[in-house]
C-alpha positions as CSV (number, residue, x, y, z in Angstrom):
1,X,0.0,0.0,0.0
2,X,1.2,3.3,-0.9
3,X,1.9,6.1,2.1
4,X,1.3,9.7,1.6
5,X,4.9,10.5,0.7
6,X,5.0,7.7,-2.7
7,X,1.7,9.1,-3.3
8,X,2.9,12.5,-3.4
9,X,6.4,12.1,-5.6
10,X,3.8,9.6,-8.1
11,X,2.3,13.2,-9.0
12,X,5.3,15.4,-8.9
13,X,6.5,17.3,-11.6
14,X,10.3,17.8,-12.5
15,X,11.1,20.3,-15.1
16,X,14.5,21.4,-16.1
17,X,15.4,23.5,-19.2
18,X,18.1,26.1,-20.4
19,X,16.7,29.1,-21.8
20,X,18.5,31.5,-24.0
21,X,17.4,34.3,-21.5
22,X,18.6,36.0,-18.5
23,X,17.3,34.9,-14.9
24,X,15.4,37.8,-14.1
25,X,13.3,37.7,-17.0
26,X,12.7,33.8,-16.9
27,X,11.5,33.9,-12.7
28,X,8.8,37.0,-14.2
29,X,8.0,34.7,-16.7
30,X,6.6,31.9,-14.6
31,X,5.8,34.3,-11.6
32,X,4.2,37.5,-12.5
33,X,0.4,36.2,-13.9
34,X,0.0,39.1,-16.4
35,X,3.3,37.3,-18.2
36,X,2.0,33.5,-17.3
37,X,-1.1,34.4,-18.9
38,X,0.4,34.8,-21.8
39,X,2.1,31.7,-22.9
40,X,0.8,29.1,-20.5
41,X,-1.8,26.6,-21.9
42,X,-2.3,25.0,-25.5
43,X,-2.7,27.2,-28.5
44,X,-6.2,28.2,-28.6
45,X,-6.5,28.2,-25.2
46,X,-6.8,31.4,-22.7
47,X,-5.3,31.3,-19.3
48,X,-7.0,33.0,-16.1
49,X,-5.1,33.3,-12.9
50,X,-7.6,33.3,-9.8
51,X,-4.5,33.1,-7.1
52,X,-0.9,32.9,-7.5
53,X,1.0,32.7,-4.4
54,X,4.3,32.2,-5.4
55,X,6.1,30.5,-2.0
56,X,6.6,27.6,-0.3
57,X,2.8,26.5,0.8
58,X,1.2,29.0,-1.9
59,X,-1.5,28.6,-3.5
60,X,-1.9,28.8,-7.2
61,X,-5.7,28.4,-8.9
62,X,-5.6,29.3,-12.5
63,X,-8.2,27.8,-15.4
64,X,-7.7,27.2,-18.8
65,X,-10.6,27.8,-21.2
66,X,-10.4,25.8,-24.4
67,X,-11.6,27.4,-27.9
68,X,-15.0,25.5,-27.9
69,X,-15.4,27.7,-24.4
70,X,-14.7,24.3,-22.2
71,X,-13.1,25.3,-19.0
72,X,-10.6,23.4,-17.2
73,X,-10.0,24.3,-13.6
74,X,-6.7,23.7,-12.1
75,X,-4.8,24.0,-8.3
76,X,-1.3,23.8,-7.3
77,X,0.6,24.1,-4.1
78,X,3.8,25.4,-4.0
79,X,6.5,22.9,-1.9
């Protein structure tokens, strides 16, 4: 049987990429919602950020609405 911690790193999500950009403007990138809304998502898709509470225990609640006007709710903790 699987405890809370296997459960949790099951779902985790481990990203790592080199950008051709400097720091600052890659942490505002995925930080600052008026320049997440921009690019997160599928084409065709619009982003809404309800919360984002960028630190350890934040909250982030953001949905994705599809081009047929299907929205996808969405909530991540920050760890």
């Amino acid at each position: 049987m699987e405890n809370n911690q296997e459960k949790k790193r099951s779902r985790s999500l481990h990203i790592q990429k080199t950008l051709p950009a400097d720091i600052r403007s890659v942490w505002q990138a995925w930080t600052e919602p008026e320049k997440v809304m921009q690019w997160w998502g599928p084409d065709g898709f619009h982003t809404t950020i309800q919360v984002m509470e960028v630190q350890a225990g934040g909250l982030w609640r953001l949905v994705l609405q599809g081009p047929d006007g299907k929205r996808y709710p969405n909530k991540s903790l920050f760890e």
